[in-house]
C-alpha positions as CSV (number, residue, x, y, z in Angstrom):
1,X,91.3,-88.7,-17.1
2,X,88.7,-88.7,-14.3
3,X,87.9,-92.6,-14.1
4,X,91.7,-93.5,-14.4
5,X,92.5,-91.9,-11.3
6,X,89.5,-93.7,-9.2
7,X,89.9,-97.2,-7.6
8,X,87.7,-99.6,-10.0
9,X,85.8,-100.3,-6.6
10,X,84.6,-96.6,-6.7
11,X,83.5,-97.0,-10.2
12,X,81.5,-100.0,-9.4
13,X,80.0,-98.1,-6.5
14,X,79.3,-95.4,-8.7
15,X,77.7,-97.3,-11.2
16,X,75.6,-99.5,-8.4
17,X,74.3,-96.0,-7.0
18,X,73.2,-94.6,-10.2
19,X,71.4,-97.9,-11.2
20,X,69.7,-97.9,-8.2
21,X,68.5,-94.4,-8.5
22,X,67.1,-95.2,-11.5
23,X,65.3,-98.2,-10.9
24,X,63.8,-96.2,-8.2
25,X,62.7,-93.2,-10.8
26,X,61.4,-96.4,-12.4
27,X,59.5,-97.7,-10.4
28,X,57.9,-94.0,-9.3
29,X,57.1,-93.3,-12.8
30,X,55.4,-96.3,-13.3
31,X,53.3,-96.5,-9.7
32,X,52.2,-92.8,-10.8
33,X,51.2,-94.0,-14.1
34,X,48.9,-96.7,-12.8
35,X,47.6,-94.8,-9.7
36,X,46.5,-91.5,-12.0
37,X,45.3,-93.8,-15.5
38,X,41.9,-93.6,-14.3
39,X,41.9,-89.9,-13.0
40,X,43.3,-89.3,-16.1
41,X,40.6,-90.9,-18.3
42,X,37.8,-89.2,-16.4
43,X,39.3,-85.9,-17.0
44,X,39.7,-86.3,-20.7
45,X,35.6,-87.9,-21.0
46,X,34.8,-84.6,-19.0
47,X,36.5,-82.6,-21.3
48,X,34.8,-84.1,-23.9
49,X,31.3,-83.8,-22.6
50,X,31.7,-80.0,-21.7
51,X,33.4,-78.8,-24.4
52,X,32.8,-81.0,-27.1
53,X,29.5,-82.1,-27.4
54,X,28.4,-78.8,-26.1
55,X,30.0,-77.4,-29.0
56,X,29.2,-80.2,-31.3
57,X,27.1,-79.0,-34.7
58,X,27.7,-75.5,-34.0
59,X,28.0,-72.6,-37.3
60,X,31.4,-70.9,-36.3
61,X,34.0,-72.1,-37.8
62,X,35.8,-73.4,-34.9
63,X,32.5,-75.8,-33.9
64,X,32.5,-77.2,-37.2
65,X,36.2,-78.3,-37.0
66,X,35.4,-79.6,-33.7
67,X,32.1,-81.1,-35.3
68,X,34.0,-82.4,-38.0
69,X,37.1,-83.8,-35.9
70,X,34.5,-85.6,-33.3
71,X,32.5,-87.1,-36.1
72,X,36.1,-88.7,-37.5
73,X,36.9,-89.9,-34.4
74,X,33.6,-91.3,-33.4
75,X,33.7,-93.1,-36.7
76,X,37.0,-94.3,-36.3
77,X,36.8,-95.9,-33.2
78,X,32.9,-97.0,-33.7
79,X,31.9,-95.1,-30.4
80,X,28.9,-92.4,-29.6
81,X,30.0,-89.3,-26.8
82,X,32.5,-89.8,-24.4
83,X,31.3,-92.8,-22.7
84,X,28.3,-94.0,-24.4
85,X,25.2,-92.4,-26.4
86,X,23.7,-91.2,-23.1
87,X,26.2,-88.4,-23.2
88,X,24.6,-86.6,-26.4
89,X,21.1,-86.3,-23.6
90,X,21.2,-82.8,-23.0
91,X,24.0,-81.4,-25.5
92,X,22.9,-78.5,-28.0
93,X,22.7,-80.4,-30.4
94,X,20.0,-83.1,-29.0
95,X,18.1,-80.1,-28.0
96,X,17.7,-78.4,-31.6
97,X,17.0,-81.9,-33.7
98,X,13.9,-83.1,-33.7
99,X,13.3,-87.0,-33.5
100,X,13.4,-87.3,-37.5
101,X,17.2,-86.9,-37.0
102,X,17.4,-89.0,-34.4
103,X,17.8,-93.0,-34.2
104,X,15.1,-94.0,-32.3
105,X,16.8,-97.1,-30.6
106,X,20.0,-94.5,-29.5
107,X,19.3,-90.9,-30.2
108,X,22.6,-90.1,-31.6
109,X,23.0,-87.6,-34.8
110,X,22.4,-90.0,-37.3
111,X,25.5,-88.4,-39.3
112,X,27.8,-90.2,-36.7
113,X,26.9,-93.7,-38.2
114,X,27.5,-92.8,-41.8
115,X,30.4,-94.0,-43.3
């Protein structure tokens, strides 16, 4: 066999070498996680502001999926948009509904905040 023919001070060598390389992956994969988290988050609100709400209360069959998917998770997680009501200003939707849809303290669809 291989290790039976090395010197146990090899094998410890080995074994040091290949513990430190990875603690050092480690290490890299955690820095990158902390250093992109927030890049990360902004990319995935972005996403959901431009495709999203955009499509958000739509007739095809895909935007009422997506209509239907945002509302669950909106509901779920008691939250309005991507980062707060503010991002339903300007959306289809908000432009189409008039203001007896509308909460007038928020301006959110009302269908979001039914249970």
């Amino acid at each position: 066999m291989l290790w039976s023919s090395l010197s146990s001070q090899h094998v410890a060598e080995t074994v040091l070498i290949m513990t430190i390389i990875l603690l050092i992956i480690q290490i890299v994969c955690v820095t990158l996680f902390f250093a992109l988290r927030n890049l990360m988050a902004t990319m995935i609100a972005n996403t959901l502001k431009t495709k999203t709400l955009v499509g958000f209360g739509g007739r095809s069959s895909r935007e009422v999926r997506v209509t239907t998917t945002f509302n669950n998770v909106q509901s779920y997680f008691k939250c309005c948009g991507a980062h707060n009501f503010t991002d339903w200003q300007g959306t289809p939707w908000m432009d189409t509904h008039n203001d007896k849809t509308l909460l007038p303290a928020h301006a959110v669809p009302v269908l979001l905040l039914k249970n």
